[in-house]
C-alpha positions as CSV (number, residue, x, y, z in Angstrom):
1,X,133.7,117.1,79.0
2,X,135.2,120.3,80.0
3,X,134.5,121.7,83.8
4,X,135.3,125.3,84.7
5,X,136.9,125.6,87.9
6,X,134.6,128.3,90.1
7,X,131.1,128.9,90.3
8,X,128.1,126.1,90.9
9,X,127.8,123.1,88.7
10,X,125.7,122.8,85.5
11,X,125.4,119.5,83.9
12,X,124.5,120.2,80.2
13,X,122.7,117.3,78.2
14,X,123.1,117.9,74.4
15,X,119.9,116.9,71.8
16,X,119.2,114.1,69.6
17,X,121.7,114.7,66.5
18,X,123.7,117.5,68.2
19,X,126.6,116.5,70.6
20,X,128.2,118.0,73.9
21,X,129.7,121.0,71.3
22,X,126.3,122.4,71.2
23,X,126.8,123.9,74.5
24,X,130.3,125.8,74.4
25,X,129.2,129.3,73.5
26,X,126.8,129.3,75.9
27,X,129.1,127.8,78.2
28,X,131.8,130.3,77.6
29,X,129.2,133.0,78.4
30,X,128.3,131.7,81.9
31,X,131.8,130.4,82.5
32,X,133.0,133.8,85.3
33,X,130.3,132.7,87.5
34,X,129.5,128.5,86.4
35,X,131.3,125.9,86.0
36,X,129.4,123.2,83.3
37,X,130.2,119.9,82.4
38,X,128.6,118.9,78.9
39,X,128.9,115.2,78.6
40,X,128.4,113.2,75.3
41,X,125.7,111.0,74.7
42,X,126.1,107.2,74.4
43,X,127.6,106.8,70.6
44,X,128.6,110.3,70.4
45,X,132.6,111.5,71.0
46,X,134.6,109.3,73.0
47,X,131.4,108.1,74.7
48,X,130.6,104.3,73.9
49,X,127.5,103.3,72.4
50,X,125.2,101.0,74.9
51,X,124.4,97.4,74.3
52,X,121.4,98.2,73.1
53,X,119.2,101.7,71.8
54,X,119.3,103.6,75.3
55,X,116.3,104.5,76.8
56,X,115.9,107.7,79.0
57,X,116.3,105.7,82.1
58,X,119.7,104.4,80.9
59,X,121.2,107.2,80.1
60,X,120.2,108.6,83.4
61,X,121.6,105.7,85.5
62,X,125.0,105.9,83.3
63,X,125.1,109.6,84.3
64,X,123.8,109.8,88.4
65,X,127.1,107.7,89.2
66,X,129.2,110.9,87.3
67,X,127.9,113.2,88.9
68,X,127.7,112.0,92.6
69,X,131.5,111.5,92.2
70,X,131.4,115.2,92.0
71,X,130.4,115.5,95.6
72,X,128.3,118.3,95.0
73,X,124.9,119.4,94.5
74,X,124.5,120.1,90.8
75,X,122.0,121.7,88.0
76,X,120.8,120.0,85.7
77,X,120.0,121.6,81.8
78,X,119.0,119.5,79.0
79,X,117.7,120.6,75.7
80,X,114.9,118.7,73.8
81,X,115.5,115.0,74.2
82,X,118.2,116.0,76.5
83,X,115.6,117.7,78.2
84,X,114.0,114.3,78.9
85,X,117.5,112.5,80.5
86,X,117.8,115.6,82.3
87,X,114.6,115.3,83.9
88,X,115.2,111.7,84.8
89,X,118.7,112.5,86.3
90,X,117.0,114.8,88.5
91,X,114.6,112.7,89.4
92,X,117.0,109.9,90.3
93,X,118.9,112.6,92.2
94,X,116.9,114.0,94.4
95,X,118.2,116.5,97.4
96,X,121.2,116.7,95.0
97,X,119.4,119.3,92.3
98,X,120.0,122.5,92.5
99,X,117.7,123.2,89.9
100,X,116.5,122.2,86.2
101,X,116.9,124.0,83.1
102,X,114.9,122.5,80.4
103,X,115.3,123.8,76.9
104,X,113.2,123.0,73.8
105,X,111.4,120.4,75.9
106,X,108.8,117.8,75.5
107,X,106.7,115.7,77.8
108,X,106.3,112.6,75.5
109,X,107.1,110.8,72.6
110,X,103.8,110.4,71.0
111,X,103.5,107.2,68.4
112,X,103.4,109.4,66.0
113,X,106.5,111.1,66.3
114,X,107.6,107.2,67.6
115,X,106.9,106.2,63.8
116,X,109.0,109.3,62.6
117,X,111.9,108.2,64.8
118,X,112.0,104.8,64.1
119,X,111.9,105.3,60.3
120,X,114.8,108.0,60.1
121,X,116.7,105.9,62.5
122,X,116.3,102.7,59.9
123,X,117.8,105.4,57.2
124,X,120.5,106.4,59.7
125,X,121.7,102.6,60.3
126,X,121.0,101.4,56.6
127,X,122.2,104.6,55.0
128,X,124.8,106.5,57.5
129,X,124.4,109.9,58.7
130,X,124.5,111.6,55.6
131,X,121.1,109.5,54.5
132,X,119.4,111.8,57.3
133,X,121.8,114.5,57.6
134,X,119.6,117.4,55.6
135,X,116.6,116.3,56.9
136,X,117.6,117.1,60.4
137,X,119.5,119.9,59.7
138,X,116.5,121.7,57.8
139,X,113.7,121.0,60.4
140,X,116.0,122.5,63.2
141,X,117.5,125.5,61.5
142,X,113.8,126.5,59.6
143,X,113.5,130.2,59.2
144,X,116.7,130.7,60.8
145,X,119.6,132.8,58.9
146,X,122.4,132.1,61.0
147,X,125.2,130.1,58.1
148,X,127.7,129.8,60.4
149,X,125.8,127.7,63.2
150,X,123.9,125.9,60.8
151,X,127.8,124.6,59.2
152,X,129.3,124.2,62.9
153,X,125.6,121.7,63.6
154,X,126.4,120.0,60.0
155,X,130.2,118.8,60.5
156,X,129.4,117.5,63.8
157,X,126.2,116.0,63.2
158,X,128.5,114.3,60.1
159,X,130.9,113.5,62.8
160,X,128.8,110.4,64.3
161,X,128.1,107.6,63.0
162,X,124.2,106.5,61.2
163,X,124.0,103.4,64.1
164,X,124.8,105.7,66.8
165,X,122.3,108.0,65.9
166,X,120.0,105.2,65.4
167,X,120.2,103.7,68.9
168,X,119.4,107.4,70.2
169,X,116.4,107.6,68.6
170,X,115.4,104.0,68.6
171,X,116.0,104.3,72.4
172,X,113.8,107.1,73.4
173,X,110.9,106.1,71.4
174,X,107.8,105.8,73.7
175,X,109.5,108.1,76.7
176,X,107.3,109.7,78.9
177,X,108.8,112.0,81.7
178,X,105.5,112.7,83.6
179,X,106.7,110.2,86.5
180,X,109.6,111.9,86.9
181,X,108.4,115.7,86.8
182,X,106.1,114.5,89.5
183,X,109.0,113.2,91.8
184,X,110.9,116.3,91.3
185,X,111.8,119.0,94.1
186,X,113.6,121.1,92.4
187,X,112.9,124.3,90.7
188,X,112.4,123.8,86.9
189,X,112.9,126.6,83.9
190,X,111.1,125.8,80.6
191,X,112.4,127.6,77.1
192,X,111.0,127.6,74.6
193,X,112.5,128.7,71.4
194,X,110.6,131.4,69.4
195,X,111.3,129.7,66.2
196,X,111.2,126.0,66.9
197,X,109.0,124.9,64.5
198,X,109.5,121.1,66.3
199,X,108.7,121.9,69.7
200,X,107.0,125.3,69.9
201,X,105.5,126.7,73.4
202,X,102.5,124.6,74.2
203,X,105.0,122.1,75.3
204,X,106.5,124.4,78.3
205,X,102.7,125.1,78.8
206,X,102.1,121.4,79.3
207,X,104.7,120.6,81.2
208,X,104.5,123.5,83.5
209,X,100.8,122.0,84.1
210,X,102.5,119.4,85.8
211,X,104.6,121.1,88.0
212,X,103.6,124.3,89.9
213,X,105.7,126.9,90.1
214,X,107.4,125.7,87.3
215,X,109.1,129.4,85.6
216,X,108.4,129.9,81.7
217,X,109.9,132.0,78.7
218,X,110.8,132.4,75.3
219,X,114.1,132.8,74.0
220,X,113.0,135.1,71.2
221,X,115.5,133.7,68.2
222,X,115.7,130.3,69.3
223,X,115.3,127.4,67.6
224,X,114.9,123.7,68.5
225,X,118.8,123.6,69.4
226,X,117.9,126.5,71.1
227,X,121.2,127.1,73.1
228,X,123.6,126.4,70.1
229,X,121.6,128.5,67.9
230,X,121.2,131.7,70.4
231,X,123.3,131.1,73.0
232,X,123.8,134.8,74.1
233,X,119.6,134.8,74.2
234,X,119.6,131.5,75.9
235,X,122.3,132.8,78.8
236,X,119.7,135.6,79.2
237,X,116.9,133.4,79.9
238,X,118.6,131.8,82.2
239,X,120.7,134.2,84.0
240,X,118.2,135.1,86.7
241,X,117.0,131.6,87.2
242,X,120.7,130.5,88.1
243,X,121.7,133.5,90.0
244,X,118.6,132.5,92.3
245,X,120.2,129.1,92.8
246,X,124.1,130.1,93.5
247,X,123.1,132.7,96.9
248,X,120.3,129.8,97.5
């Protein structure tokens, strides 16, 4: 985890597959004004992997404790599952939210997608990484021609291990963050990512439902690791939002 040393707090939750790297562009482009701390996952880095596949809920207890010790209020941003913890750390937190930022998000794991998770996960543990490695890395970076991302995503999605990927998405099968938008205080950003072909926009829409005054937009070239892919598009969409919260 690296934290800058002026500027509010963002706490950066990386995606299923990707890990805490997926944020340093974008962190380098907010860094004059934020400071971010982009922790890893449990499994992924030096982070180590729970007892058990993690559910939403316990990677949001193992994070609250963090980022109280930081004594200060904090924003939270979470992209596509990381979305999800990030919704429940807020939650959990309280008075202590600046704001959230949720990128490529979703509402619910559906038993559909449940099925899709469990099965690449068996892959993951039987096979290693590499068993599920183009999969993931095709469905993210669809229609997008940016090589040099797409290789950075590769050698650090190749980087973890198939178990630890497994217990992520063994863990948040079934997660349903509807309790926790509705105990939120906060003010909430939804992205989307104009070309996630995973997550598109009805998602924001449906979340948004959920919480009034919820703000919406597009980051145009975005993907569904929308702030490694586009980071300079993603630090637009979010540069008013987070502005609003420092003078707040």
């Amino acid at each position: 985890m690296a934290l800058k040393q002026s500027g509010p707090v963002i706490v950066q939750i990386h995606a299923l597959g990707a890990d805490a790297a997926m944020w340093s562009e974008y962190s380098s482009i907010i860094a004059p004004k934020f400071r971010t701390l982009s922790p890893n996952l449990f499994g992924i880095g030096e982070t180590p992997r729970h007892t058990a596949p993690p559910t939403a809920s316990d990677h949001a207890d193992h994070l609250v404790a963090g980022i109280l010790d930081l004594g200060e209020n904090v924003v939270l941003s979470g992209c596509a599952i990381g979305a999800m913890i990030a919704t429940e750390v807020a939650a959990l937190l309280g008075n202590h939210v600046r704001g959230l930022i949720m990128a490529n998000p979703i509402l619910r794991i559906t038993q559909p997608a449940g099925e899709v998770l469990r099965e690449r996960a068996t892959r993951a543990r039987d096979g290693g990484i590499s068993a599920v490695e183009q999969e993931i890395v095709s469905r993210a970076f669809e229609g997008l021609e940016i090589p040099e991302r797409r290789q950075f995503f590769r050698q650090r999605l190749l980087a973890m291990s198939g178990a630890s990927y497994a217990d992520l998405a063994e863990g948040i099968v079934g997660c349903d963050i509807t309790r926790a938008i509705h105990r939120l205080t906060c003010p909430i950003l939804l992205i989307a990512g104009g070309q996630d072909r995973i997550l598109p926009t009805w998602h924001c829409e449906e979340i948004a439902a959920l919480a009034p005054g919820a703000q919406i937009c597009t980051a145009p070239s975005g993907g569904h690791f929308m702030p490694q892919q586009a980071p300079e598009e993603f630090a637009a969409s979010t540069r008013r939002f987070l502005d609003d919260l420092a003078v707040a």
